[in-house]
ZAROPA-775467 format. One record per residue (C-alpha): residue number from 1; residue in one letter; x, y, z. Coordinates in Angstrom, 3 decimals, m for minus. Layout:
! ZAROPA-775467
num/residu/px/py/pz
NUM/a/X/Y/Z
...
END
This chain:
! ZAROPA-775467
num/residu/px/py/pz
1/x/47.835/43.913/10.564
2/x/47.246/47.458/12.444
3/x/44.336/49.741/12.605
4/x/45.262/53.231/12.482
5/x/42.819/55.596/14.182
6/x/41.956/59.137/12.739
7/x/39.991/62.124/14.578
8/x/38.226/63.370/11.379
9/x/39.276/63.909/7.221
10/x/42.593/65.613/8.248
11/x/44.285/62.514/8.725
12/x/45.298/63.720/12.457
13/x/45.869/60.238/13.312
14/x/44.553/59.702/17.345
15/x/46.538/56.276/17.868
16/x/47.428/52.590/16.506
17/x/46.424/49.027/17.249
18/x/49.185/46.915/16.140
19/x/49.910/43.269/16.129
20/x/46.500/41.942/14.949
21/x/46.441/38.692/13.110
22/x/46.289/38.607/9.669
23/x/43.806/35.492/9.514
24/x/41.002/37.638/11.511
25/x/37.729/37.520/9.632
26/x/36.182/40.631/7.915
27/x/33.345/40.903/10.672
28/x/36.083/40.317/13.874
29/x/37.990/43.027/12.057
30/x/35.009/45.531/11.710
31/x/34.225/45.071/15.588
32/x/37.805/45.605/16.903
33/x/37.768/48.749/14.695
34/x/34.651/50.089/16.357
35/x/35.366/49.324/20.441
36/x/38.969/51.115/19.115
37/x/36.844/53.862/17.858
38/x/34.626/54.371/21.226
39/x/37.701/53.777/23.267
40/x/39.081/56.911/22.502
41/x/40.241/59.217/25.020
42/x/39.114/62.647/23.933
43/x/36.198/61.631/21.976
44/x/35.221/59.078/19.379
45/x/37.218/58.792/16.575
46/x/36.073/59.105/12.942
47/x/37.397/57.001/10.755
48/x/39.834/53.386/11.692
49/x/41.988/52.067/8.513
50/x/42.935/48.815/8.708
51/x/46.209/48.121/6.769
52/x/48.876/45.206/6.804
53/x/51.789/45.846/9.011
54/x/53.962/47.431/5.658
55/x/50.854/50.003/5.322
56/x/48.901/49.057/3.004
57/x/45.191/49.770/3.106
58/x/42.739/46.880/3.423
59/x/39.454/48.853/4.439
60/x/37.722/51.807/6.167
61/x/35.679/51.553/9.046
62/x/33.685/54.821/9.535
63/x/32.022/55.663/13.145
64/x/28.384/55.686/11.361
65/x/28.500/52.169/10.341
66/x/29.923/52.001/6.719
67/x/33.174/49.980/5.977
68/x/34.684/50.148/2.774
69/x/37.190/48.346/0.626
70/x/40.135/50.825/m0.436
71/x/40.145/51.725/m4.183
72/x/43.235/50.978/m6.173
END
């Protein structure tokens, strides 16, 4: 599983965390998305999608607190 980090809507990705376990629980998963977030050099990023390691979305962590599931 990776969490791909995004600056704002434009999909002008800022980085990657790679190589997280798949068995992490939703909540673990929502944290690590936010410190990501903050951890940004050049300012907080806006939106972190978690996917599997082939791409695939599994949710959307947004910096003001919502997370959502993707819609298929």
């Amino acid at each position: 599983m990776r969490i791909d980090l995004y600056a704002n809507w434009s999909n002008a990705r800022q980085g990657s965390m790679t190589d997280l376990p798949d068995d992490l629980p939703r909540e673990e998963i929502v944290q690590r998305a936010h410190a990501e977030m903050d951890a940004r050099p050049g300012g907080r990023a806006h939106t972190a999608a978690v996917r599997t390691d082939e791409g695939a979305p599994l949710l959307f962590v947004y910096s003001d607190g919502r997370v959502r599931e993707p819609q298929l």
